[in-house]
The first five atom37 places (N, CA, C, CB, O) and aatype in JSON, in Angstrom:
{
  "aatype": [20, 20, 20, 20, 20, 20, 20, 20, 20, 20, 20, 20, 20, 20, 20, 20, 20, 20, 20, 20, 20, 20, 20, 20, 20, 20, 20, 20, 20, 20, 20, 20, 20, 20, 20, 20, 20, 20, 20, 20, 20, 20, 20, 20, 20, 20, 20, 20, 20, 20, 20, 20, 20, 20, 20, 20, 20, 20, 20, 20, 20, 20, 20, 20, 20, 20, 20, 20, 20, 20, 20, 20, 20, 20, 20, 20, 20, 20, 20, 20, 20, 20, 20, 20, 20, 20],
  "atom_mask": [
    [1, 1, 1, 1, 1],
    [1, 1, 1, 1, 1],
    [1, 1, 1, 1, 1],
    [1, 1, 1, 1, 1],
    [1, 1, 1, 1, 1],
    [1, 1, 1, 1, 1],
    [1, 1, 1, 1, 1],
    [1, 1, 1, 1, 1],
    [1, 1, 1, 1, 1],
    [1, 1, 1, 1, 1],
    [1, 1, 1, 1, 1],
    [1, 1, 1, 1, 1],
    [1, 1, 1, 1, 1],
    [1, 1, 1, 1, 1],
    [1, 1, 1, 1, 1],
    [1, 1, 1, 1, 1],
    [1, 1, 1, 1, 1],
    [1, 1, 1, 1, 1],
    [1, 1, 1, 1, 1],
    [1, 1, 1, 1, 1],
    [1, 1, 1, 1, 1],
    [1, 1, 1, 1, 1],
    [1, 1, 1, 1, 1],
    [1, 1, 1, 1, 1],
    [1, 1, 1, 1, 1],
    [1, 1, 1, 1, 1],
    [1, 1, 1, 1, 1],
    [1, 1, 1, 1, 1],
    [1, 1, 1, 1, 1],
    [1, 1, 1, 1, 1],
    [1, 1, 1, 1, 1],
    [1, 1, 1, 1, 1],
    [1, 1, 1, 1, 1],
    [1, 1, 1, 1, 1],
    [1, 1, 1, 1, 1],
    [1, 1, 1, 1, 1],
    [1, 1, 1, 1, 1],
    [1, 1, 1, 1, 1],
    [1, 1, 1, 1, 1],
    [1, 1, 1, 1, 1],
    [1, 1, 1, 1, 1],
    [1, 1, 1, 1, 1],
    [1, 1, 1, 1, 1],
    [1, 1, 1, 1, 1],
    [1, 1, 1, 1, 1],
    [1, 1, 1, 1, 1],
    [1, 1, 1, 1, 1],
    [1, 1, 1, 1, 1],
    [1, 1, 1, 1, 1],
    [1, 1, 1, 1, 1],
    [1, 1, 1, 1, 1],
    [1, 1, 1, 1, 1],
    [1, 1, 1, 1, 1],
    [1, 1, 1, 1, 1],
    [1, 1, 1, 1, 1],
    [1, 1, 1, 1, 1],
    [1, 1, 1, 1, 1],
    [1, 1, 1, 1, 1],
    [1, 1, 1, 1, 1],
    [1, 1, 1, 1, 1],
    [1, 1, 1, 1, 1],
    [1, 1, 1, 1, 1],
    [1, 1, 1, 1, 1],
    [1, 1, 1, 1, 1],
    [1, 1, 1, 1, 1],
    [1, 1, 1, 1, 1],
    [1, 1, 1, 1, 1],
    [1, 1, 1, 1, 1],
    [1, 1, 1, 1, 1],
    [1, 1, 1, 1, 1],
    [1, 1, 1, 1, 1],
    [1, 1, 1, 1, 1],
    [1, 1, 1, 1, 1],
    [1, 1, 1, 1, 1],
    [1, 1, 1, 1, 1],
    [1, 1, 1, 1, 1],
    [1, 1, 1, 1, 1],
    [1, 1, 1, 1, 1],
    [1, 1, 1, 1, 1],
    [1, 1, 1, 1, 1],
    [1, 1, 1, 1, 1],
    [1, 1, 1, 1, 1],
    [1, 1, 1, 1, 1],
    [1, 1, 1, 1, 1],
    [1, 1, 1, 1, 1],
    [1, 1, 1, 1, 1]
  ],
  "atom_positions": [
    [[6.2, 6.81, -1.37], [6.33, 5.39, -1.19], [5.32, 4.71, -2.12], [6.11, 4.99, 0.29], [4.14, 4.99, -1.89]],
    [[5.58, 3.86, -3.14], [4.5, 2.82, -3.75], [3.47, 1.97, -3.06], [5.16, 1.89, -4.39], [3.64, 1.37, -1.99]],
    [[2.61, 1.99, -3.66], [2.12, 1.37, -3.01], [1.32, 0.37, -3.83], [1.61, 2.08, -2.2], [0.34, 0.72, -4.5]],
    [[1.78, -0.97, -3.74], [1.32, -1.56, -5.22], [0.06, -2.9, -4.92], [2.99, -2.34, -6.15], [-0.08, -3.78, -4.07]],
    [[-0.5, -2.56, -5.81], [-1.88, -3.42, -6.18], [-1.57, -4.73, -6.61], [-2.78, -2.79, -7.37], [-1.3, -4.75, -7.81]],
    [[-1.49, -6.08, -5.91], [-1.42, -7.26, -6.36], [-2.59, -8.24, -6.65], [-0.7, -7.71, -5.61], [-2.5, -9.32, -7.24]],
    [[-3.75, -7.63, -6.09], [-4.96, -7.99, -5.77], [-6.01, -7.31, -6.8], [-5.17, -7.65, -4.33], [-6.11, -6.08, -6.74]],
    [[-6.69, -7.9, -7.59], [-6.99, -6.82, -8.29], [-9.24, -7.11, -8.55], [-5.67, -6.91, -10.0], [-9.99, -6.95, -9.51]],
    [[-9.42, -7.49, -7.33], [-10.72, -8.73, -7.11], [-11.73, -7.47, -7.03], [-10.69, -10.05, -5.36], [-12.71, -7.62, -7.76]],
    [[-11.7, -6.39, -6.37], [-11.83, -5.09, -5.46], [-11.96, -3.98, -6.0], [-10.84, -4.84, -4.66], [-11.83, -3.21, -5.05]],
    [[-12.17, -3.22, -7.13], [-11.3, -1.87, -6.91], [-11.77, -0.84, -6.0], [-11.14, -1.12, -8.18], [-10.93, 0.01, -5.7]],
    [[-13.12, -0.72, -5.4], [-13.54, 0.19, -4.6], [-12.74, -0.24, -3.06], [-15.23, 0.18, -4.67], [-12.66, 0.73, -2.3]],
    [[-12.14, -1.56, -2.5], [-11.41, -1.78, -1.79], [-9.88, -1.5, -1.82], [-11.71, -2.69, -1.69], [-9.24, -1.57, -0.77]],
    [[-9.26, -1.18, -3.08], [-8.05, -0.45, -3.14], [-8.26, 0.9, -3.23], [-7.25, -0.84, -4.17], [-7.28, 1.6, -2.97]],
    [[-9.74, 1.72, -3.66], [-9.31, 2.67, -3.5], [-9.48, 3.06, -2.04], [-9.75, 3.37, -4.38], [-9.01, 4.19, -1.87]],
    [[-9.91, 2.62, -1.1], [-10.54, 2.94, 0.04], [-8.97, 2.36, 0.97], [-12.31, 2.05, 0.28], [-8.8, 2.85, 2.08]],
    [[-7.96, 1.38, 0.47], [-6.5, 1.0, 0.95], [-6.13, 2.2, 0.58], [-5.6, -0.29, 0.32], [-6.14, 2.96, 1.55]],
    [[-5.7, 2.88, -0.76], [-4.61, 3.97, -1.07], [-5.42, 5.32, -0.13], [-4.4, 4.3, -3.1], [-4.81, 6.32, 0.24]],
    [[-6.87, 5.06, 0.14], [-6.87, 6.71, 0.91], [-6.47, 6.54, 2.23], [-8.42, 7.56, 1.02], [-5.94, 7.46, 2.85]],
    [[-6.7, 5.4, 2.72], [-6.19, 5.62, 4.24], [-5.17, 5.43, 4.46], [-6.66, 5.01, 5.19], [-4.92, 5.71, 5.63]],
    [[-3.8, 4.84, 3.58], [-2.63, 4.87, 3.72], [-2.45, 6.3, 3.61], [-1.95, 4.02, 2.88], [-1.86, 6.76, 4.59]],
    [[-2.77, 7.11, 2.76], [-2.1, 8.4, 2.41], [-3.03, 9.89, 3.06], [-2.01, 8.4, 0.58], [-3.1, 11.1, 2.83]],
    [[-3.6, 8.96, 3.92], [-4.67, 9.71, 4.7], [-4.16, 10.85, 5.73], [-5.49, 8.65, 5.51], [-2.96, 10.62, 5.88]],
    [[-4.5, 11.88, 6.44], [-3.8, 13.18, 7.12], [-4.12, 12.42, 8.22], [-4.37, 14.91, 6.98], [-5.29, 12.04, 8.32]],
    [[-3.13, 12.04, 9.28], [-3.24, 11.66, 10.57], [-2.77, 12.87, 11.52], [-2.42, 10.38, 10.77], [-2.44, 13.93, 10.99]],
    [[-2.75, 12.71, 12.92], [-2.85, 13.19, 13.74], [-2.63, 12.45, 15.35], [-3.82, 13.66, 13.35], [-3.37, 11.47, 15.38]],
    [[-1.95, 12.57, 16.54], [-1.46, 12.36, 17.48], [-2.2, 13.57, 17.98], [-0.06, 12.13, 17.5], [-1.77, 14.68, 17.69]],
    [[-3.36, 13.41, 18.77], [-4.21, 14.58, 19.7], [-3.34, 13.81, 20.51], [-6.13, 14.79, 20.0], [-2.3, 14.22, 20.01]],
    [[-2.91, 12.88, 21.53], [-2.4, 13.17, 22.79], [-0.9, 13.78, 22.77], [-2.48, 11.89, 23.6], [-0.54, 14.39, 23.77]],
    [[-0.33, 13.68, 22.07], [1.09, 14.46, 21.63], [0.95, 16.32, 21.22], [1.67, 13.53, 20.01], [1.78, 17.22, 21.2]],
    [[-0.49, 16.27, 20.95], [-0.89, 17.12, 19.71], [0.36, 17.97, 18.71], [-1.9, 18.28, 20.37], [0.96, 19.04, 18.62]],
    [[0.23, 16.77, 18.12], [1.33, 17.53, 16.88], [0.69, 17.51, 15.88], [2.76, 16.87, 16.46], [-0.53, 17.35, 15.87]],
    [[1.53, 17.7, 14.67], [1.04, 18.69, 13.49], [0.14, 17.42, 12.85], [2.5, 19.51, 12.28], [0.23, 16.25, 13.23]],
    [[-0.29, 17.68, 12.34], [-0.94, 16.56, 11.2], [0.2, 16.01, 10.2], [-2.2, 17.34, 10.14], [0.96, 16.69, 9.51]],
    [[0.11, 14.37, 10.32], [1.05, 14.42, 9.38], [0.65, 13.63, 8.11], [2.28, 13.96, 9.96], [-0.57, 13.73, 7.99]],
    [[1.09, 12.99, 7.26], [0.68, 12.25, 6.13], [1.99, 11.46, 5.49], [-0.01, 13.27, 5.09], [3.11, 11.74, 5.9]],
    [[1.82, 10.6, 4.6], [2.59, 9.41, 4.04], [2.57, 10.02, 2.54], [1.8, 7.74, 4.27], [1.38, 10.26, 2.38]],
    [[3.02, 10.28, 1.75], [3.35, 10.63, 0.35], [3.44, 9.35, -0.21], [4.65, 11.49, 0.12], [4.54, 8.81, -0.34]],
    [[2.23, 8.72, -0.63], [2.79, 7.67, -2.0], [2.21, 7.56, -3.03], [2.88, 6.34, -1.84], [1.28, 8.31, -3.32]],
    [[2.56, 6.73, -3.71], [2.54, 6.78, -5.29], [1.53, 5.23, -5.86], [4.52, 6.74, -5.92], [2.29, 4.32, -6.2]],
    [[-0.45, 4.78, -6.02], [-0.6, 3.98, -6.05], [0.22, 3.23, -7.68], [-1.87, 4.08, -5.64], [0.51, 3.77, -8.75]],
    [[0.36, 1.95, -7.25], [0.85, 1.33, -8.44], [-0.34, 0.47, -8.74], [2.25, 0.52, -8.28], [-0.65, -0.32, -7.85]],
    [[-1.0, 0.47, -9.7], [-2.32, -0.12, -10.32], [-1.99, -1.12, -11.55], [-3.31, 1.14, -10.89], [-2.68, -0.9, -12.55]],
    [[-1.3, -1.9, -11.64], [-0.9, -2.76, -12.79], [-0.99, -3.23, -12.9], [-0.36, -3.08, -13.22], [-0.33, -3.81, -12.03]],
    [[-1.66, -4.32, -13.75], [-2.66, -5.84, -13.5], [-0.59, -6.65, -13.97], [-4.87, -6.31, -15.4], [-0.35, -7.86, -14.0]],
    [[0.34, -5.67, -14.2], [1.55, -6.92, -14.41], [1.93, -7.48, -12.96], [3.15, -6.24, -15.2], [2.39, -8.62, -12.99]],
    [[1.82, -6.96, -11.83], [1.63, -7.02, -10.99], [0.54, -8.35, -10.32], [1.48, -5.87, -10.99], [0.86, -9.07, -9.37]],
    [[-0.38, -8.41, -10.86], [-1.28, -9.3, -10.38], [-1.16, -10.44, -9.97], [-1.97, -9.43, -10.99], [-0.69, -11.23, -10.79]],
    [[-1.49, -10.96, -8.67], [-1.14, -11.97, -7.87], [0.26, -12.16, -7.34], [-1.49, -12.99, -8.48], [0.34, -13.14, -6.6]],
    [[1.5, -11.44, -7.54], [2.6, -11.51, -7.47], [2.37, -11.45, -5.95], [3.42, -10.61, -8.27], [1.73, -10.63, -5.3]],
    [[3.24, -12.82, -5.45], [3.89, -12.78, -4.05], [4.74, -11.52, -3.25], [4.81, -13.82, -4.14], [5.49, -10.83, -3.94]],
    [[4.62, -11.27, -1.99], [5.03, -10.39, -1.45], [6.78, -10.48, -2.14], [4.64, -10.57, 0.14], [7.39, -9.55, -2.65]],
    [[7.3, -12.06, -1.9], [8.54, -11.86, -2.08], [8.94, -11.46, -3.6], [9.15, -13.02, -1.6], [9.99, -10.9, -3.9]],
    [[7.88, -11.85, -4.53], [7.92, -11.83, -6.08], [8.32, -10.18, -5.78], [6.24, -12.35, -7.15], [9.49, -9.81, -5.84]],
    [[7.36, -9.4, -5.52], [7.03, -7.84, -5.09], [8.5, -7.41, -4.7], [5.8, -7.62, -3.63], [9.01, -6.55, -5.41]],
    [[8.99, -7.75, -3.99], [10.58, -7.5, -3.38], [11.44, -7.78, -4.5], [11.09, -8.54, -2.05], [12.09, -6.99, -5.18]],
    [[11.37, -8.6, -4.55], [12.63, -8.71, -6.15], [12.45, -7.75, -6.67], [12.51, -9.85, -7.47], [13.43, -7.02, -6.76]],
    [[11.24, -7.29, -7.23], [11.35, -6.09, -8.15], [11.68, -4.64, -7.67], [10.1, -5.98, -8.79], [12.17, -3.66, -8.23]],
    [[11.25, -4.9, -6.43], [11.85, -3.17, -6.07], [13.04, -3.64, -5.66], [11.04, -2.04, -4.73], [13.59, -2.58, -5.34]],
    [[13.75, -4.41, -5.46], [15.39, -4.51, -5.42], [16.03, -4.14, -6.64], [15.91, -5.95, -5.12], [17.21, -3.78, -6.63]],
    [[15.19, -4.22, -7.98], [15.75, -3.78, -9.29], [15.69, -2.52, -9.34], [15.15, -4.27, -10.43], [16.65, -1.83, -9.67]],
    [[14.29, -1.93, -8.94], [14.3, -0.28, -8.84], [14.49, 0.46, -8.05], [13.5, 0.25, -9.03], [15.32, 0.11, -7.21]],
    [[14.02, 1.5, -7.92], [14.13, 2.65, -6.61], [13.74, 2.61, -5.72], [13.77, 3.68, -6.61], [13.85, 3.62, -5.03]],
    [[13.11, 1.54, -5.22], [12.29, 1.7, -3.93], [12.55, 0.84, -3.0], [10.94, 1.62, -4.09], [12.32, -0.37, -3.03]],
    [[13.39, 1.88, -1.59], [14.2, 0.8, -0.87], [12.74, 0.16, -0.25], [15.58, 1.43, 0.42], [12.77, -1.04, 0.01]],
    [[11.27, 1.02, 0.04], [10.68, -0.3, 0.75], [9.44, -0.07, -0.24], [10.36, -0.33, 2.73], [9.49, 0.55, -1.3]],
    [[8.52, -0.58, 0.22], [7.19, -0.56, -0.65], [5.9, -0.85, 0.26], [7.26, -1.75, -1.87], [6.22, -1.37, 1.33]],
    [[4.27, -0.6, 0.08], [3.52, -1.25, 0.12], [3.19, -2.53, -0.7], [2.93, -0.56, 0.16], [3.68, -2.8, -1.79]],
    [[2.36, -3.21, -0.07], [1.51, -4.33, -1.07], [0.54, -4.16, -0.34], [1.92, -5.99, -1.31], [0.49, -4.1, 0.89]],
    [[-0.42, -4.04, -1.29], [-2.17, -4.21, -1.18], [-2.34, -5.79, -2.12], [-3.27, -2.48, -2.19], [-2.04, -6.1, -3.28]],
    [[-2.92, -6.48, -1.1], [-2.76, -7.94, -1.58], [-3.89, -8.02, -0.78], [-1.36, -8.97, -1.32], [-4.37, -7.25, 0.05]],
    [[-4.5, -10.14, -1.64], [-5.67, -10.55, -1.44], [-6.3, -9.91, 0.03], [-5.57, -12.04, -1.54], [-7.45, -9.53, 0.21]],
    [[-5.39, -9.93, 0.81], [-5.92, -9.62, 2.3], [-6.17, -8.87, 2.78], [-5.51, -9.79, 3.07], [-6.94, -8.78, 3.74]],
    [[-5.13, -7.54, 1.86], [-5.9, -6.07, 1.99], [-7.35, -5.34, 1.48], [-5.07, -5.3, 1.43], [-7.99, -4.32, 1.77]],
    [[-7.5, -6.71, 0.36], [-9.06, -6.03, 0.01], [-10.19, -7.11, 0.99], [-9.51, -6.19, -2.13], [-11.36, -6.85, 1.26]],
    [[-9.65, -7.95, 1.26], [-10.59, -8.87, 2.06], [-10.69, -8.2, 3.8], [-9.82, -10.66, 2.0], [-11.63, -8.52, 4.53]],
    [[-9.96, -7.6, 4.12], [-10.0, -7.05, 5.76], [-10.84, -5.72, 5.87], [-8.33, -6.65, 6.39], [-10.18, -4.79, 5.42]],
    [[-11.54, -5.5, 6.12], [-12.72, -4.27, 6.8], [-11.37, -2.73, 6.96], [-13.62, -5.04, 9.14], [-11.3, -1.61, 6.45]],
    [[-10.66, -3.36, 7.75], [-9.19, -2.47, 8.25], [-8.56, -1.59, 7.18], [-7.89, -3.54, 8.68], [-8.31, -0.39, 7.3]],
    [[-8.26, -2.54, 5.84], [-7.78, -2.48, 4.44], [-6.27, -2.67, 5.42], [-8.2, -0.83, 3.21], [-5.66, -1.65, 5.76]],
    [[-5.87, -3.78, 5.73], [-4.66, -4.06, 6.24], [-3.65, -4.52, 4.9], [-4.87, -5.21, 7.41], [-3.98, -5.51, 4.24]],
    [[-2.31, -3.65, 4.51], [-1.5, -3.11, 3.74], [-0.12, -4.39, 4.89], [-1.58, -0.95, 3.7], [-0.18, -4.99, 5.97]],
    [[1.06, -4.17, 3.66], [1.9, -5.03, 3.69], [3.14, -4.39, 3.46], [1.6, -6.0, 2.9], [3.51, -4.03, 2.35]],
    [[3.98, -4.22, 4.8], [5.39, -3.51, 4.48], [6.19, -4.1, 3.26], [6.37, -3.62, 5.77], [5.46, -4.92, 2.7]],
    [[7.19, -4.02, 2.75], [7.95, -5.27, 2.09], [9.17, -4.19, 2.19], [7.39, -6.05, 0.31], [8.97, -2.98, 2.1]],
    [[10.54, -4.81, 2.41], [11.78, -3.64, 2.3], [12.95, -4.22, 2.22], [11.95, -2.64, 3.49], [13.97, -3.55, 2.13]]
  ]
}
C-alpha cells in the first residue's frame, strides 16, 4: 500500500509515520500471529501540499485502489496520525 508524503515540514516525523504504519503488530488477547502492512513510502516533493482529494485523483489514474496520506497533521500529531484515501 503507498503511502504518500504530502507534508514535507518533518522528515524525522515521516520517517517515524512510515515505521509505525509498516510496523509488526500483534493481538496478545486473540494471540495471533504477528501481523504487518506491506507498503511502499512515496517521498515526492511533486506531491507536496496536495489535498487529500488532489491525492485521490491520482491514484484513480494509477494502481492503487486505496492509499495512505501523511499530511500536515501527520507530522504535527505525537500519534503520527496517517489518512485513509480510497
Amino acid at each position: 500500500m503507498p503511502v504518500v508524503r504530502t507534508d514535507f515540514s518533518d522528515d524525522a516525523a515521516w520517517q517515524e509515520a512510515v515505521a509505525r504504519v509498516s510496523a509488526e503488530y500483534r493481538d496478545e488477547l486473540m494471540d495471533d500471529d504477528p501481523w504487518s502492512i506491506d507498503v511502499t513510502p512515496i517521498d515526492d516533493p511533486r506531491y507536496a501540499n496536495l489535498t487529500p482529494e488532489q491525492v485521490a485523483a491520482l491514484a484513480s489514474n494509477d494502481q492503487w485502489p486505496m492509499l495512505v496520506v501523511a499530511d500536515a497533521w501527520t507530522m504535527a500529531s505525537p500519534e503520527r496520525h496517517l489518512l485513509m484515501v480510497g
